[in-house]
C-alpha positions in Angstrom: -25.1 32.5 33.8 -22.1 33.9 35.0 -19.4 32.3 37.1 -17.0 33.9 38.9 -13.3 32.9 38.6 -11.2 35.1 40.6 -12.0 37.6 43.7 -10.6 41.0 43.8 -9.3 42.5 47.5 -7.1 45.0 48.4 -4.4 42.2 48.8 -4.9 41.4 45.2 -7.1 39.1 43.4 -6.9 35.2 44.2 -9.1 32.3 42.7 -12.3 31.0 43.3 -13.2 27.6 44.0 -15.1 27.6 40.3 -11.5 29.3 39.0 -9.5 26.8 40.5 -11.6 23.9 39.0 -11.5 26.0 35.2 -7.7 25.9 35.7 -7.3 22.2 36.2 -10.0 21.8 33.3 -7.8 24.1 31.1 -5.0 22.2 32.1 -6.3 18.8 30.4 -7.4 20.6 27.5 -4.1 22.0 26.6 -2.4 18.5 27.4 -5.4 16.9 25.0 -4.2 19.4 22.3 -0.6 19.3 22.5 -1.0 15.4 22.1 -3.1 15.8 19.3 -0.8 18.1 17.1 2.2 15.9 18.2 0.3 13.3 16.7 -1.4 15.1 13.6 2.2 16.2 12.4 3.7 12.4 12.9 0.8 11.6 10.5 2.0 14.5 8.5 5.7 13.2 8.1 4.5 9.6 7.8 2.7 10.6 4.8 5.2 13.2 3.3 7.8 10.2 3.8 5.8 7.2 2.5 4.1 8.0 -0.8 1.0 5.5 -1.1 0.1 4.6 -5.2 -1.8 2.3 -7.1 -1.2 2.2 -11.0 -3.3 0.5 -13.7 -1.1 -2.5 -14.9 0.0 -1.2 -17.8 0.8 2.3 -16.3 2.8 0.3 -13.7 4.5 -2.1 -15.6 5.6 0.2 -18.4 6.0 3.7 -17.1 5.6 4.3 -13.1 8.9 2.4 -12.7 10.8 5.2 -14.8 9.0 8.0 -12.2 10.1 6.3 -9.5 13.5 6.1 -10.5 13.7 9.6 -11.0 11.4 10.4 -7.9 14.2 8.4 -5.6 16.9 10.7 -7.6 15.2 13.7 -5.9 13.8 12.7 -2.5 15.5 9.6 -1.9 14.2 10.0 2.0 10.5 9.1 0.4 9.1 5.0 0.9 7.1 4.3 -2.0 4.3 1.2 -1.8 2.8 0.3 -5.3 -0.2 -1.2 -5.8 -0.9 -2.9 -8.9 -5.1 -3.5 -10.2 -7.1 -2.8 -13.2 -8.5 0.7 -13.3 -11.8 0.3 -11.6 -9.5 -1.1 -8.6 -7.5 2.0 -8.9 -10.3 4.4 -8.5 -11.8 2.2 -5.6 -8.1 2.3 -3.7 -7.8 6.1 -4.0 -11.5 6.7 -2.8 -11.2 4.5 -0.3 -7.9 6.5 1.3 -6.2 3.2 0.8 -3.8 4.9 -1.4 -2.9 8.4 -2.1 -2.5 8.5 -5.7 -3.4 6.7 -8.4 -2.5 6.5 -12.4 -5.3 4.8 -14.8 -6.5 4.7 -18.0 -9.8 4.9 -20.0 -11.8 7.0 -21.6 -13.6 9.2 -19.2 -12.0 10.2 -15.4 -14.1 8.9 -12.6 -16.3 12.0 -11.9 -15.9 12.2 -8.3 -12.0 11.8 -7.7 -9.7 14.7 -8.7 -7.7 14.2 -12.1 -4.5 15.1 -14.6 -4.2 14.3 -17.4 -0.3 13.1 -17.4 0.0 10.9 -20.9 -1.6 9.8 -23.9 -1.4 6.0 -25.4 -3.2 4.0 -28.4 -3.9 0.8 -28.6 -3.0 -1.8 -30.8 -4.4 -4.6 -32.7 -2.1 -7.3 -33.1 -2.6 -10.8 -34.2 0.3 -13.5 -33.8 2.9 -14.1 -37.0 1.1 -16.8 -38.1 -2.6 -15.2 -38.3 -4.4 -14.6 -41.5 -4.6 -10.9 -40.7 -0.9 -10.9 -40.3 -0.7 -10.4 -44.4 -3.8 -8.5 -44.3 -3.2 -5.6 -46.5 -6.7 -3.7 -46.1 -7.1 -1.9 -42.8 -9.9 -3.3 -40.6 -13.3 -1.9 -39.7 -14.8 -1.3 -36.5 -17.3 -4.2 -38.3 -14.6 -6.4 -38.7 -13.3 -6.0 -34.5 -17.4 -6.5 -33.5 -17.3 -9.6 -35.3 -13.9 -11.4 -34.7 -14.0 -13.1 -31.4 -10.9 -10.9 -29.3 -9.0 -11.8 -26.4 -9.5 -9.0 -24.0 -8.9 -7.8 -20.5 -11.0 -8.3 -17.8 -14.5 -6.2 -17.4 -13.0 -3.2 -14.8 -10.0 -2.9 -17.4 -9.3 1.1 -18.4 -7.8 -0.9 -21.8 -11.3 -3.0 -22.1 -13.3 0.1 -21.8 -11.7 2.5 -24.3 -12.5 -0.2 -27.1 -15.7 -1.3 -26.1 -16.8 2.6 -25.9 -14.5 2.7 -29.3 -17.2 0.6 -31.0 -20.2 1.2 -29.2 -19.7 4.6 -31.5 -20.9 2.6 -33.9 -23.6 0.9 -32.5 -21.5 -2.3 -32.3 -20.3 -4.6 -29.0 -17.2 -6.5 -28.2 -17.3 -10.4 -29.2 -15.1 -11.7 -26.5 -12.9 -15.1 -27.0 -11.3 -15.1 -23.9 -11.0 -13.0 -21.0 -7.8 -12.7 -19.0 -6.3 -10.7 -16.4 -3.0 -9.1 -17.5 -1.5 -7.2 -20.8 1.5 -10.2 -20.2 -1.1 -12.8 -20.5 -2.9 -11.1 -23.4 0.7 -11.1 -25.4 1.5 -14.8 -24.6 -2.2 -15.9 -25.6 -1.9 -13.5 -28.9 1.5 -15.1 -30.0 0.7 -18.3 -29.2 -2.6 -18.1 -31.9 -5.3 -17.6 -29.3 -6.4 -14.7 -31.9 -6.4 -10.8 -32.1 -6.1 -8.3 -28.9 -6.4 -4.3 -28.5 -3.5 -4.3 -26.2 -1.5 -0.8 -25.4 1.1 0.5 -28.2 3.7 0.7 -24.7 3.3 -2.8 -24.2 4.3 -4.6 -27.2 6.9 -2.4 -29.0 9.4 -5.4 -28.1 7.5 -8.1 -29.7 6.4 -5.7 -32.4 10.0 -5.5 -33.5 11.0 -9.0 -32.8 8.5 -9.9 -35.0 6.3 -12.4 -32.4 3.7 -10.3 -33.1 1.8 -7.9 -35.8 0.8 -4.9 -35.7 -3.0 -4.4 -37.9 -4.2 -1.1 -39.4 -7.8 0.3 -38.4 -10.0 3.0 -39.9 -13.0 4.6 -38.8 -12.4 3.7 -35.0 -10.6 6.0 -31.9 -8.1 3.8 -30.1 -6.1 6.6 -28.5 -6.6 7.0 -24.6 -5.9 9.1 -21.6 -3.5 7.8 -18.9 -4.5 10.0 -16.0 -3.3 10.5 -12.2 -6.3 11.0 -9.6 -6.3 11.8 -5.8 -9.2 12.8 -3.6 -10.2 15.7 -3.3 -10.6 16.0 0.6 -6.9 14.3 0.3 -5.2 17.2 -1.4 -1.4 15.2 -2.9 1.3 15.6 0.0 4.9 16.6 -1.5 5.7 13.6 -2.6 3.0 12.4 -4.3 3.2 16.5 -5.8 6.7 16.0 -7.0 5.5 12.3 -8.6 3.1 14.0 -10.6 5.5 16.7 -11.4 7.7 13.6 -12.8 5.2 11.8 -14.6 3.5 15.3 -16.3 6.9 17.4 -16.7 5.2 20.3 -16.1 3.2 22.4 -12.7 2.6 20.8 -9.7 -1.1 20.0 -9.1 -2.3 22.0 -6.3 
């Protein structure tokens, strides 16, 4: 169906009724659209000026704080919110849109978030100075972790997971002694003779040297893991969070 807008004389052409309702119509539409790109570039400079992350806790204790510091060295206009959790939090933050970016570790990146690789870490076993295995001259097994009660990290935990997959290689399971919530805790329990932890190699180069705790040998059994940064994918990283990565990788800027 055709409508006719405008009518044609020899005087010239003038609106229609129908024309002069299309106009006013128009006239919303265009006021509907400026509003929304005024609005869709605030969000833009909101987000571009207030980087959103969430780090595994031994990421953020232990490295994010140096990236930062160097992140506020080159955009020092950019608000950074950190959010701390184990690395099943993590990925559930940066899924959720909650956060923008997020840096965890484990063995395997969450298939359906986008990932980086940005650093490697091992852990550790370590037993408190005063623990037999402290002396212990011959490395330990992956039999001899599987049977030891060990104070671990929390199920959800990127450090719990690389170990438990570590010896499920071997047909073997995790023998827990105590379960707590933070690499700190872990330390105080281990030093204090609660027994031996897998904790990360970044976290206890301090007490390693002061000598609170030791450091025991393992063969036969992958400790090393994968610290990783993810984002979603229908989220692509905003320049801030881009130059963070940057930071954290030293390298190219994820796209």
């Amino acid at each position: 169906m055709q409508v006719r807008l405008l009518e044609r004389s020899t005087m010239g052409a003038r609106l229609t009724p129908a024309g002069f309702a299309t106009v006013e119509w128009a006239g919303t539409v265009l006021r509907e659209v400026r509003t929304l790109l005024a609005g869709t570039a605030a969000l833009r400079a909101d987000r571009d000026s207030h980087l959103r992350v969430a780090a595994s806790l031994t990421v953020a204790e232990y490295l994010v704080p140096r990236w930062l510091e160097r992140l506020a060295a080159r955009a020092s206009q950019v608000k950074v919110s950190l959010e701390m959790g184990n690395t099943a939090r993590v990925i559930e933050l940066v899924a959720s849109g909650e956060v923008e970016l997020g840096f965890i570790e484990g063995p395997e990146p969450p298939v359906h978030l986008c990932w980086r690789q940005v650093a490697d870490d091992e852990l550790v076993i370590v037993v408190g100075a005063a623990h037999p295995w402290s002396g212990r001259r011959l490395p330990l097994s992956p039999q001899d972790l599987a049977e030891t009660p060990l104070v671990l990290r929390e199920p959800g935990s990127g450090t719990r997971d690389v170990l438990a997959d570590a010896l499920a290689e071997h047909g073997l399971a995790l023998t827990p002694a105590m379960e707590l919530g933070s690499t700190t805790a872990i330390k105080s329990a281990v030093i204090g003779g609660a027994g031996p932890a897998a904790v990360s190699a970044l976290a206890v180069a301090d007490e390693l040297r002061n000598g609170q705790l030791v450091a025991v040998p393992c063969v036969g059994i992958g400790l090393r893991r994968v610290i990783r940064t993810v984002w979603a994918a229908e989220r692509p990283p905003s320049i801030a969070a881009r130059q963070l990565v940057a930071i954290a990788v030293g390298g190219k800027l994820p796209g």
